[in-house]
C-alpha positions, 0 to 999 in steps of 0.5 A, a space after each residue: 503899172 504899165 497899160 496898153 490898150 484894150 485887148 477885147 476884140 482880138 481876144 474875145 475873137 481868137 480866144 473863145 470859150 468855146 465849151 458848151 455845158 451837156 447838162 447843169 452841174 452844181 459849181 460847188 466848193 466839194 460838198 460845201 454850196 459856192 466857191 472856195 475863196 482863196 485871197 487871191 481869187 476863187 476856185 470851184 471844185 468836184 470830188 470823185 467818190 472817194 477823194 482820199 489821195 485821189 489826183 487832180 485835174 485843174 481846168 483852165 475856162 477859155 476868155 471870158 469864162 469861169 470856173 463855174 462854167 467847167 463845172 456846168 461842162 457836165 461831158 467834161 467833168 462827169 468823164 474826169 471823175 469818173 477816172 477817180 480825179 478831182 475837178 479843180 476849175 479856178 477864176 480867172 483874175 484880172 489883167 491891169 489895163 484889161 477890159 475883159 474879164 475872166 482873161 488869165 495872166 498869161 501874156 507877156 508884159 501884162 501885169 495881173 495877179 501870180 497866177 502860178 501862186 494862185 493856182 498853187 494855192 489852190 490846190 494846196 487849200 483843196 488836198 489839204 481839206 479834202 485829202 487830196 494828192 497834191 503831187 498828183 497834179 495836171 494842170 489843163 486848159 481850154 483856149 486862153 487856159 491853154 495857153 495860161 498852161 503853156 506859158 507857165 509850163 514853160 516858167 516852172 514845169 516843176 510847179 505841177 506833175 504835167 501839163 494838158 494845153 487844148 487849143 492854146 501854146 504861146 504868141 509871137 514872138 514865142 520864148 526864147 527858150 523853156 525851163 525842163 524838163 517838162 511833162 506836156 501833152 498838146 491837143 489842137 484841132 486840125 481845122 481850128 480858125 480860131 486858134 489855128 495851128 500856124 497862128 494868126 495876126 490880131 488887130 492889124 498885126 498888133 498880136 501874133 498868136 504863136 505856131 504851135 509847131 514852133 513851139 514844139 521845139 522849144 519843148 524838145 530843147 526844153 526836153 533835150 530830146 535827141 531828134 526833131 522827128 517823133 519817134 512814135 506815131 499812132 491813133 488813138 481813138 479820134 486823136 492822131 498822135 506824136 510823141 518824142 520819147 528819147 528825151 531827158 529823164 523825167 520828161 513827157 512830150 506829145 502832140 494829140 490833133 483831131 480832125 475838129 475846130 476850136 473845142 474839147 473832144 469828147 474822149 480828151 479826158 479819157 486820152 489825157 488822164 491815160 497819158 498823164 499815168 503813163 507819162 508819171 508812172 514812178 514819178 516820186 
């Protein structure tokens, strides 16, 4: 397999976890102590009060990071499951030549673990023993999560019902074009320095982080949606939002900003579940 060299002070500096814990919160396998362990990897997983046929939400930790580390994010997990949703929040595994651990297998040329298999089985391994719906699935990230969601959104939009990237899209130089139609929420702070809007340049122009303007349109080739400009805009809460509605059938595009840096706002969850109900309403 190809290596390359060590990525971890550009990616430990542009891809921070950046998600505090509120209070403790058991990093459980549902009811049952511990991970669940998968072959591939591990995944922790918080059901609501009444799991049967209940939705999913897979949360994707930033570098660095761990599944038992969403979980411990009390705000977060406490507010998905409170909307009747399980917590999904997987391991990373590990990226062959990479010396940092908890990275997702997102960037192209690396070489690393399926992680669209892993995280299908995931959640096939969790509805099937807790009864949950595994066809009502958003997969979501934080950071180096996000930017997991984003490319594997656009590899295989169909693998999950929709798509929550925070604070990640794609590096330069962004794909060419994305497999749609595709369902996709991007939320992203206004004054991030970390990941910013327009992206960056890491170790002396080695890596590129992407534009997430950019990479708004080639969702809406993706999408085949009929003008560049949204064509609804409106607040929601803390979130100024757009969002590209005269699109291909079966297809959700919208871009959420908050006047904040590289974190999840408080009220994301509440927002993203909203718009994932609506974005899937009839969905078979």
């Amino acid at each position: 397999m190809m290596r390359r060299a060590p990525l971890r002070a550009a990616i430990a500096t542009a891809l921070a976890i950046g998600m505090s814990a509120a209070a403790p919160a058991a990093a459980d396998c549902g009811p049952a102590p511990g991970a669940c362990t998968l072959a591939e990897g591990q995944y922790h997983l918080v059901l609501p009060q009444r799991p049967e046929n209940a939705g999913i939400v897979v949360f994707l930790h930033g570098a660095g990071g761990s599944g038992a580390g969403v979980v411990k994010n009390a705000a977060l997990v406490s507010a998905i499951v409170a909307r009747g949703y399980a917590v999904l929040a997987p391991d990373a595994g590990t990226v062959e030549g990479r010396d940092l651990r908890g990275l997702w297998n997102f960037y192209p040329g690396w070489q690393g673990r399926d992680e669209a298999a892993f995280l299908g089985d995931a959640v096939a391994d969790a509805a099937t023993t807790h009864g949950l719906n595994r066809d009502r699935v958003l997969l979501a990230g934080f950071s180096a999560g996000g930017f997991m969601v984003s490319y594997l959104a656009c590899a295989e939009p169909g693998r999950f019902a929709a798509y929550a990237p925070v604070a990640g899209g794609f590096w330069r130089p962004h794909p060419a074009d994305c497999t749609g139609p595709v369902r996709l929420l991007h939320t992203h702070g206004w004054s991030d320095t970390t990941v910013p809007i327009e992206g960056r340049p890491l170790r002396n122009g080695q890596f590129v982080q992407g534009d997430i303007f950019a990479g708004l349109e080639i969702w809406r080739r993706a999408n085949s949606c009929a003008d560049m400009r949204p064509d609804r805009i409106s607040a929601t809460g803390t979130f100024w939002r757009r969002a590209w509605t005269d699109c291909a059938t079966g297809s959700a595009l919208e871009l959420a900003v908050f006047a904040g840096g590289h974190r999840i706002p408080a009220d994301w969850p509440d927002m993203a579940i909203d718009w994932f109900e609506k974005a899937t309403a009839g969905a078979p």
